[in-house]
C-alpha positions in Angstrom: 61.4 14.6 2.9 57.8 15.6 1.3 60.1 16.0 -1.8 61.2 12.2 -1.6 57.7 11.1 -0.9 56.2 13.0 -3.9 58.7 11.2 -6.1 58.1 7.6 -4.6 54.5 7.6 -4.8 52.6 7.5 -7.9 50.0 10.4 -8.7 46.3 8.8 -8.6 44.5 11.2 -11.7 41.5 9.2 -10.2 40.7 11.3 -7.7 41.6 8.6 -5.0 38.8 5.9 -6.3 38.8 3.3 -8.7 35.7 1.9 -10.1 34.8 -1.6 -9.4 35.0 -4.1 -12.0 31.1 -5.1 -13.7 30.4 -8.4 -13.5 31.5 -11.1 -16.3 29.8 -14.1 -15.0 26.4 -15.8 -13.5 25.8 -17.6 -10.8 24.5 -20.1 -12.7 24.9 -23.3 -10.4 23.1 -26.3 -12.5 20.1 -27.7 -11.1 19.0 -27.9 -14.8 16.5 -30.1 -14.4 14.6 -27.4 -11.7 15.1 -24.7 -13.8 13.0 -26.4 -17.1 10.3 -27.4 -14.0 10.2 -24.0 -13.1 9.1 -22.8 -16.8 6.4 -24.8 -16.6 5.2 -24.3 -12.8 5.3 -20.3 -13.9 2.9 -21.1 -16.6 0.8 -22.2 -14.7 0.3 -19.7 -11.7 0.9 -17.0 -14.1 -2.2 -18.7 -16.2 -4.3 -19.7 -13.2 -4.2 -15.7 -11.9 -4.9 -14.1 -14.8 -7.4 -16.2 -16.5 -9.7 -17.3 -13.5 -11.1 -13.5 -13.0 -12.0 -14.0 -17.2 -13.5 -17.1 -16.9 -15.3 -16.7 -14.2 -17.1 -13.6 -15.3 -18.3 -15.0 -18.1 -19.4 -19.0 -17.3 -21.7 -19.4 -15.1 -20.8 -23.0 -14.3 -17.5 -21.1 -12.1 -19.1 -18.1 -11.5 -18.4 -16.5 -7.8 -20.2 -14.9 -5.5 -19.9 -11.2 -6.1 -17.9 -10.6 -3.7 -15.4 -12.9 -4.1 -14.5 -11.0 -7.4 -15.0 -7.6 -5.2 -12.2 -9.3 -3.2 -10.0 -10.7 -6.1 -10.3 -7.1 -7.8 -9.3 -5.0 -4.9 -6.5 -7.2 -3.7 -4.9 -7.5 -7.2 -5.1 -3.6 -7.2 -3.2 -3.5 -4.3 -0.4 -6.4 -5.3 -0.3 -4.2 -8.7 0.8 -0.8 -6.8 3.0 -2.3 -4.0 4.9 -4.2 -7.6 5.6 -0.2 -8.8 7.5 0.7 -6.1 9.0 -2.5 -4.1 9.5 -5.0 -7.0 10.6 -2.2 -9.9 11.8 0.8 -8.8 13.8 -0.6 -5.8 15.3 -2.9 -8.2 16.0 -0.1 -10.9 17.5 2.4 -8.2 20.0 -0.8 -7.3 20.8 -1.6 -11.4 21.2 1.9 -12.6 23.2 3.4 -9.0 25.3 0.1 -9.0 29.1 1.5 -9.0 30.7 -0.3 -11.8 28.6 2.0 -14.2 30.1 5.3 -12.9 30.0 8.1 -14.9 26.2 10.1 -14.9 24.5 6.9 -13.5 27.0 7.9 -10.4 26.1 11.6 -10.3 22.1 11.4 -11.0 19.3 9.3 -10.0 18.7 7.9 -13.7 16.1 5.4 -12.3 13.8 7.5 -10.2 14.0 10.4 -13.7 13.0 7.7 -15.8 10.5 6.8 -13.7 9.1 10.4 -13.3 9.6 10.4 -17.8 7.8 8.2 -18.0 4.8 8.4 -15.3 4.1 12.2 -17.9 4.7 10.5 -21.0 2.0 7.9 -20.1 0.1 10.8 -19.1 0.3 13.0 -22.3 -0.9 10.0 -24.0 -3.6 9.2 -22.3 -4.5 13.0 -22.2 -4.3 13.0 -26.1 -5.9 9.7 -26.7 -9.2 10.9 -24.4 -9.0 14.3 -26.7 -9.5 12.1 -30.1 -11.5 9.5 -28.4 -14.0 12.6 -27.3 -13.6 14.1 -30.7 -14.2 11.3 -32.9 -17.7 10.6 -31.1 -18.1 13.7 -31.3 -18.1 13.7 -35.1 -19.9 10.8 -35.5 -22.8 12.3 -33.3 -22.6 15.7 -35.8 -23.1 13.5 -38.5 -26.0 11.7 -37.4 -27.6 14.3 -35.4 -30.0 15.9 -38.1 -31.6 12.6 -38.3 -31.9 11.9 -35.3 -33.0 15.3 -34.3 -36.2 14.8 -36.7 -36.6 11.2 -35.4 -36.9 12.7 -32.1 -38.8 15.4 -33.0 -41.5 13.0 -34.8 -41.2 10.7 -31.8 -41.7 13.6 -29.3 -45.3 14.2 -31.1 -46.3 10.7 -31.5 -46.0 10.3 -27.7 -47.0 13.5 -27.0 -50.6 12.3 -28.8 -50.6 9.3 -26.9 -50.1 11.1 -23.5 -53.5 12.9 -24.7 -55.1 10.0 -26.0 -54.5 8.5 -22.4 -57.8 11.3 -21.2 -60.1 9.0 -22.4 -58.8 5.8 -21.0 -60.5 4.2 -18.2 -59.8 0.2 -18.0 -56.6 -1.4 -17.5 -57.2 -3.2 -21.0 -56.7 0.5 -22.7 -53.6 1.1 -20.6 -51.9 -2.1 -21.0 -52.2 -1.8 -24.8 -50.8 2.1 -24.2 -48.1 0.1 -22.1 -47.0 -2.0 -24.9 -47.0 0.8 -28.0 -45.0 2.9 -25.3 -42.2 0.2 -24.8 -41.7 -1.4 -28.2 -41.7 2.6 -29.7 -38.7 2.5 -27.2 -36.1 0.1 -29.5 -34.6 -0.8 -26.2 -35.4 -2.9 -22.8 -36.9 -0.8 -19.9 -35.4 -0.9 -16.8 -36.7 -2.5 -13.5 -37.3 1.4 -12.1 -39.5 2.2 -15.4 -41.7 -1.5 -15.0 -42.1 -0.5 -11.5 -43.6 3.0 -12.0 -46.0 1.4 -14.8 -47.4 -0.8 -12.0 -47.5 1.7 -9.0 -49.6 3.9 -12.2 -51.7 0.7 -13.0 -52.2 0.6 -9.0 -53.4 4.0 -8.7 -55.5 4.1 -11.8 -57.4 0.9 -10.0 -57.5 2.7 -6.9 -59.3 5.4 -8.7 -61.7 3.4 -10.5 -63.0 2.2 -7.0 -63.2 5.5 -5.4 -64.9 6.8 -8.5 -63.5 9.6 -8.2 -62.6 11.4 -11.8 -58.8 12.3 -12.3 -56.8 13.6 -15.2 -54.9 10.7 -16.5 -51.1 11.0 -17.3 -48.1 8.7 -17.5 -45.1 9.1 -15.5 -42.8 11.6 -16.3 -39.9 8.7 -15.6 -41.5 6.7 -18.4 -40.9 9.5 -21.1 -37.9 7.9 -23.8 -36.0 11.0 -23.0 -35.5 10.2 -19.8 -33.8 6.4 -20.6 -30.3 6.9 -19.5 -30.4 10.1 -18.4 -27.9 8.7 -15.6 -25.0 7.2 -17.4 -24.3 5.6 -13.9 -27.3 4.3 -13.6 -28.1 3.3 -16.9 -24.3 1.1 -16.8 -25.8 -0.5 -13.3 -29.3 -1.5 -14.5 -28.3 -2.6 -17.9 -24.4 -3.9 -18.1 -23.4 -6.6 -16.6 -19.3 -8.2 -16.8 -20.3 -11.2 -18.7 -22.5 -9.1 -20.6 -19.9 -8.1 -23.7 -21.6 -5.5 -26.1 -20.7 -2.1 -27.2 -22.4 0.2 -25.0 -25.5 1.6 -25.9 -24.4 5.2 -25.8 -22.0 8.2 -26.7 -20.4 8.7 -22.5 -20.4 5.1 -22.4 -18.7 4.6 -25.4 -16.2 6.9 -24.3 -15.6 5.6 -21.1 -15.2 2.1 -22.7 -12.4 3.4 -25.1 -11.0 5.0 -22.1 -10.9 1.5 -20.3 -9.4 0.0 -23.5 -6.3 2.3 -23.2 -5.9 2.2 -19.4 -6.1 -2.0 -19.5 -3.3 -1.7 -22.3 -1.2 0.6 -20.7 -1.3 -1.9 -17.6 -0.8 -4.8 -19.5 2.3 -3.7 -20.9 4.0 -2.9 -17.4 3.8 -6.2 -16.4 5.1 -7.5 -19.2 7.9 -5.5 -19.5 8.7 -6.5 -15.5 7.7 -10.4 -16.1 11.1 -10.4 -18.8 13.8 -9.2 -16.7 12.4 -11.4 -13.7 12.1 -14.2 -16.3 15.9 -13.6 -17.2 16.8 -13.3 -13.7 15.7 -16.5 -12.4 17.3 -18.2 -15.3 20.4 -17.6 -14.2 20.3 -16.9 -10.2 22.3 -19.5 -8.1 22.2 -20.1 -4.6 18.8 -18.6 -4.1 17.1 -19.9 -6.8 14.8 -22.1 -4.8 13.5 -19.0 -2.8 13.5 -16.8 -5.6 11.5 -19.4 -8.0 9.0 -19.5 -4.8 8.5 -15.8 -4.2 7.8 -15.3 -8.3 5.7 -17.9 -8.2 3.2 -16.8 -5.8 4.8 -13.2 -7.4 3.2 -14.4 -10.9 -0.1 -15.8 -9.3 -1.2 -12.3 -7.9 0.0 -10.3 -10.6 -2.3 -12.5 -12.8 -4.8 -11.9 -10.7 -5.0 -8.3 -10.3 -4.4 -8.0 -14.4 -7.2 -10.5 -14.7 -9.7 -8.9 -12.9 -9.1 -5.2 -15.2 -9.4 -6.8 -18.8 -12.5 -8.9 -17.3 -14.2 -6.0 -16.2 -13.7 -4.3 -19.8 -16.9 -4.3 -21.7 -15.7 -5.5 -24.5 -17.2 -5.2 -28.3 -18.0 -8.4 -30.3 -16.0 -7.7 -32.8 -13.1 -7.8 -30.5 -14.4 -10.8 -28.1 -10.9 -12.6 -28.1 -9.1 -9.5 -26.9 -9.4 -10.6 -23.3 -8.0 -13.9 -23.7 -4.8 -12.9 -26.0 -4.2 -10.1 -23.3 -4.4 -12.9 -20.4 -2.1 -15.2 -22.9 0.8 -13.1 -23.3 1.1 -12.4 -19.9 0.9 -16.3 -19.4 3.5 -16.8 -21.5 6.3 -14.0 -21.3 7.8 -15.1 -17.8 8.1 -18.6 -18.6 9.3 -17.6 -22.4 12.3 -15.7 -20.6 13.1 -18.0 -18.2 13.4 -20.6 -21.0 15.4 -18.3 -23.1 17.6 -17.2 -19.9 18.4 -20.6 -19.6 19.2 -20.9 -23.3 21.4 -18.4 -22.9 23.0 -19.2 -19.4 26.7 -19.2 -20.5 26.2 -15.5 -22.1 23.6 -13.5 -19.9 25.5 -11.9 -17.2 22.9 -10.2 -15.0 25.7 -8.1 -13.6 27.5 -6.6 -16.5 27.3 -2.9 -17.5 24.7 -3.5 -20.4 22.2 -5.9 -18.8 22.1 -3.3 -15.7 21.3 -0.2 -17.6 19.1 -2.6 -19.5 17.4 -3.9 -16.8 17.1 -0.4 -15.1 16.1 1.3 -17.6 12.8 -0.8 -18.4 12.1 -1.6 -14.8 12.0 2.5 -14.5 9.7 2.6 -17.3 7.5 -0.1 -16.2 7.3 1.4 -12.2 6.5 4.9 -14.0 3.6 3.0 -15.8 2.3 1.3 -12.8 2.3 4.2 -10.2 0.8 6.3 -12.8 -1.9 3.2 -13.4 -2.1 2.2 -9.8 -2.8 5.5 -8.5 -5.0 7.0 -11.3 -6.7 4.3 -12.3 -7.1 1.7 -9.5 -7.1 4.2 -6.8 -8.6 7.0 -7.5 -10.6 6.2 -10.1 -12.2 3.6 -8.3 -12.7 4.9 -4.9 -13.2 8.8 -5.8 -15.1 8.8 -9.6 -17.1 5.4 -10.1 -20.5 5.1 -8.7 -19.8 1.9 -6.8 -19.6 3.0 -3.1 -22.7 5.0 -3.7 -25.8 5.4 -2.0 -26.9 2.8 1.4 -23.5 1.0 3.0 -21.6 2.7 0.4 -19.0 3.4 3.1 -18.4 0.1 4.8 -18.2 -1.0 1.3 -15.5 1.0 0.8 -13.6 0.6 4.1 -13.4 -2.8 3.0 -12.4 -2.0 -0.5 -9.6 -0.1 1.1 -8.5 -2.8 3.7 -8.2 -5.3 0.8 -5.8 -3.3 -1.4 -4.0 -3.1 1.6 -3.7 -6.2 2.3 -2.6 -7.3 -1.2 -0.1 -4.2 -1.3 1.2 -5.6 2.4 1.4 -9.2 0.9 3.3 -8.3 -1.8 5.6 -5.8 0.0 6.6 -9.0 1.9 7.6 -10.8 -0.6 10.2 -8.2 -2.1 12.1 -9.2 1.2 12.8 -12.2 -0.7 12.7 -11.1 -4.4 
């Protein structure tokens, strides 16, 4: 009997599965006329999030309180973060493990190791971009540093002889003149701190002449040019301001500002890289196009947002003044670009086929690996754990609400993926 049976039935070389068939169509359903609206209602949100942070922080007519841009900055941070892991990888995991593909995508987790490949190549770089950053001030500093050695030398004795010359002064007309050799000797402004210690000094030296009472004369220590930005932190928060764009004024500055240039790029090119496939996506969706055009809407908006916030905070050179705004235009642009081109291509783009899910898997991987490694270096730690900002009085209830904001934006966002 098993011998009849054996001869009936055919042998399956499978192993007892088949694979399922990729898809060959969209569910493109018409509504052609919503579609082209949509391109344009994208470009706006998408424009509206990215470029009111940028304008605001530089035209005082729209300027916002401070902390409505503490708000707007810390939020975006959050929606950027919760976009890493609910809005790409998810996604990624579901393109690249989808059966049809079968083969390695069915025996390894290709989206979570492109991810991870990616996360340490953005890494490396940025590890070998701070190296020739660091190096090439430091070059530049080798080669000016025997003149500026002598400079300070010579200056050193020039205001050495004025801190003796100050023995014979006795009437605030002698010190004020002291007061102005000292600061335009400087090159550079003086900040608030300094001016106050010149009049707590002009107080005391009045004080003095009253009492008559005869006391060595000497200037304040903090007044000394060495001392001027002795504390990069400080020195950024008395002197730079966001809608003040300049090169900064020193070597660690200067560093940190290249550093900023690199992280804002990296960022930038995430999103972009997600705003294409979502762009496609939309093009082409059927039945839930009206919920999914909602979600990416609003999805666009806070993106924008949190992007915008970054490049505006970037001191900027003026050489490189437009920077900002062609950053916050291409991310304007390439979400409705690709749902326009989706919809050009309607009849052909099959979100479901074999080579538009590695596709799409593959560069949502890349971009989640780019994000997480952005969103927690940079916007997390970074912000909370290295900058100077939740120093010093109420620096921790200015964090706690820091931290309840970028939850709330990652929270928000997380909702939406229930939905897109």
């Amino acid at each position: 009997m098993s011998q009849l049976l054996s001869t009936l039935l055919p042998r399956d070389d499978s192993g007892g599965s088949t694979l399922p068939q990729c898809s060959s169509s969209n569910d493109y359903n018409g509504h052609s006329g919503l579609r082209i609206l949509a391109v344009f209602i994208i470009l706006i949100s998408s424009g509206l999030g990215v470029f009111f942070p940028i304008m605001s922080s530089r035209y005082s007519a729209i300027r916002l309180p401070e902390w409505c841009f503490f708000v707007a900055k810390f939020f975006g941070s959050g929606v950027i973060i919760s976009t890493a892991f609910i809005h790409l990888l998810q996604p990624a995991s579901e393109a690249l493990g989808d059966p049809c593909l079968g083969g390695t995508f069915a025996d390894y987790p290709w989206a979570f190791g492109i991810c991870l490949m990616s996360l340490f190549a953005l890494f490396f770089t940025e590890i070998i971009s701070h190296y020739f950053v660091a190096k090439s001030l430091g070059d530049e500093h080798d080669h000016g540093s025997g003149n500026a050695h002598s400079h300070s030398h010579q200056h050193s004795h020039e205001h050495g002889d004025e801190i003796r010359d100050t023995d014979h002064l006795h009437s605030d007309e002698d010190f004020d003149e002291l007061e102005e050799d000292s600061l335009s000797s400087l090159g550079t402004e003086v900040s608030v701190n300094q001016v106050h210690n010149i009049e707590a000094f002009k107080s005391k030296q009045d004080l003095e002449d009253q009492t008559s009472v005869p006391q060595s004369t000497s200037i304040p220590i903090e007044m000394h040019p060495s001392q001027l930005g002795k504390d990069h932190f400080s020195h950024e928060t008395t002197h730079q301001d966001i809608s003040q764009i300049g090169t900064p004024v020193d070597q660690e500055d200067r560093e940190k500002y290249l550093n900023q240039i690199v992280a804002v790029s990296i960022l930038e090119a995430g999103v972009l890289f997600h705003s294409v496939f979502v762009g496609l996506s939309l093009s082409v969706s059927g039945e839930e196009f009206e919920t999914l055009f909602i979600v990416l809407t609003f999805h666009q908006m806070f993106e924008g947002l949190g992007l915008g916030t970054r490049v505006a905070e970037t001191n900027w050179p003026r050489s490189r003044r437009s920077t900002p705004w062609l950053m916050g235009l291409a991310f304007t642009v390439t979400c409705p670009i690709a749902v326009a081109i989706g919809i050009g291509v309607r009849n052909s783009w099959v979100p479901g086929s074999r080579s538009a899910l590695i596709a799409n898997g593959v560069f949502d991987s890349i971009s989640s690996g780019i994000l997480i490694y952005t969103g927690l270096v940079e916007l997390m730690a970074h912000e909370f754990l290295f900058s100077n900002q939740f120093k010093g009085p109420g620096g921790l209830k200015k964090m706690l609400y820091a931290y309840v904001i970028m939850c709330l934006g990652a929270g928000l966002m997380a909702l939406l993926g229930k939905w897109a």
